[in-house]
N, C-alpha and C positions, 0 to 999 in steps of 0.2 A: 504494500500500500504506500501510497507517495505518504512523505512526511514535509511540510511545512516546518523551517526549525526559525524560531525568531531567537537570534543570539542576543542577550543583553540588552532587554528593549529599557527605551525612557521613558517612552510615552502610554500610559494605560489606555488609553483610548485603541490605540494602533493596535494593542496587542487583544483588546474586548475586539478590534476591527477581526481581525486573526481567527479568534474563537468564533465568529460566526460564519468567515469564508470555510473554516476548516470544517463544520459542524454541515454547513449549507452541501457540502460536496460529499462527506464523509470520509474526509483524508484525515491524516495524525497532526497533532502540535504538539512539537518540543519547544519549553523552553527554557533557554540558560541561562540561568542567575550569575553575575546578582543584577538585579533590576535597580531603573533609576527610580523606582517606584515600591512600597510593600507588596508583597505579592501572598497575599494570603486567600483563601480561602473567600471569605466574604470580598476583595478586593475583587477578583478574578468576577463573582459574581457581579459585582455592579456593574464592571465593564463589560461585562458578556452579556446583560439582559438574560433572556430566558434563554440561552444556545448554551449557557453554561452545561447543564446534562446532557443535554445532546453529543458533549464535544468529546474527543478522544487525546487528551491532553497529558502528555510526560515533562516532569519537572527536573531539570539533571543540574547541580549546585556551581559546576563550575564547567568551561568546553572539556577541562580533560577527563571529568566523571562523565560530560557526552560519549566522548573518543572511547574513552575504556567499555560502557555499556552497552555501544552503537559502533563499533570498530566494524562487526563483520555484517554489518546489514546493508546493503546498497550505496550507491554514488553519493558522496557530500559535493554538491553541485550549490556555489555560492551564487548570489544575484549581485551582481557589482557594476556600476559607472566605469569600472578601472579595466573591465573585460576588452578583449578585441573581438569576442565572439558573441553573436545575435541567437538568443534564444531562437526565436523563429528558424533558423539552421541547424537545429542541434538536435538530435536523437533522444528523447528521454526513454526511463525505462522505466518500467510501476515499482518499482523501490527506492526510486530516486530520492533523498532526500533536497530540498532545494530551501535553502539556507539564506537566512537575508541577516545584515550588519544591523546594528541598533540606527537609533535615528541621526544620531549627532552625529558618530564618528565612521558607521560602517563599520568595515571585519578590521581586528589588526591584522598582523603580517601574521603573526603566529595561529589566528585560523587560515588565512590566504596558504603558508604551509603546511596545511593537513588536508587539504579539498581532491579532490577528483578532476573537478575542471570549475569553470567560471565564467558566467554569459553576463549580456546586459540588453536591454530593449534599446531597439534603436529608438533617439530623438532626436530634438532638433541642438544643434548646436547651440553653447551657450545658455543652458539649462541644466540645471543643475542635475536636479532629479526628480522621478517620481512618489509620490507618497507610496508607503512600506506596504500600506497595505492592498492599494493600485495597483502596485510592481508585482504582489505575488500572485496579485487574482488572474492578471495577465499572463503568467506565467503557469499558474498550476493549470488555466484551461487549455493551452497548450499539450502542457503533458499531460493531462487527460485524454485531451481527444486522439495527440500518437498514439496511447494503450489503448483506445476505446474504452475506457474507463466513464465516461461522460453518463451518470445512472438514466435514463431516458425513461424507465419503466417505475421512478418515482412521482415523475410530472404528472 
């Protein structure tokens, strides 16, 4: 199953945004503390509205309790501005995990050296970026619909 991993988020809104893409689709959410934010229980609820139950969500304390737990499961495919390579080109596979940087700073290098590979959506020049949780919707339908994963018999 594709996993959504939000490394390090700041912003609780992006990551309540997150819980509901992930819940809406029925993919996984990891994600990696520590947050610019409490991440408790009841937090997680406010910002998720009612997708909190719905949602298939793992909590891992630091990337390298990620790496150690999630070493042998599929591609760690990061979403990054710094990529040369266009999502849209790229082969996904249904265990892909696809990884996005926190808000402020993105991945540091020490996750950029542990990934599998590295894309970005193209835009227009002179933009920064898109919102975290834009960047992955766009992206996880992508790899959904390479797998045919796309539930069509829930609609």
């Amino acid at each position: 199953m594709i996993n959504i991993v939000s490394f390090q988020p700041d912003i609780p809104q992006n990551l309540g945004g997150l819980i509901r893409l992930t819940s809406c689709f029925g993919v996984k959410l990891s994600v990696i503390e520590p947050c610019g934010f409490p991440l408790g229980d009841k937090g997680l609820r406010r910002v998720s509205m009612d997708y909190f139950d719905k949602a298939n969500i793992t909590i891992f304390k630091s990337w390298q309790d990620f790496l150690l737990r999630e070493a042998n499961n599929g591609r760690k495919v990061l979403l990054t501005t710094k990529s040369e390579k266009y999502y849209n080109k790229f082969s996904f596979l249904p265990d892909d995990y696809l990884i996005l940087g926190n808000e402020s700073s993105g991945a540091p290098d020490y996750v950029h050296k542990d990934l599998n590979y590295n894309i970005k959506i193209p835009m227009r020049k002179n933009i920064r970026s898109l919102n975290l949780v834009s960047a992955a919707s766009i992206v996880l339908s992508e790899a959904l619909r390479q797998n045919n994963l796309l539930n069509y018999d829930s609609i």
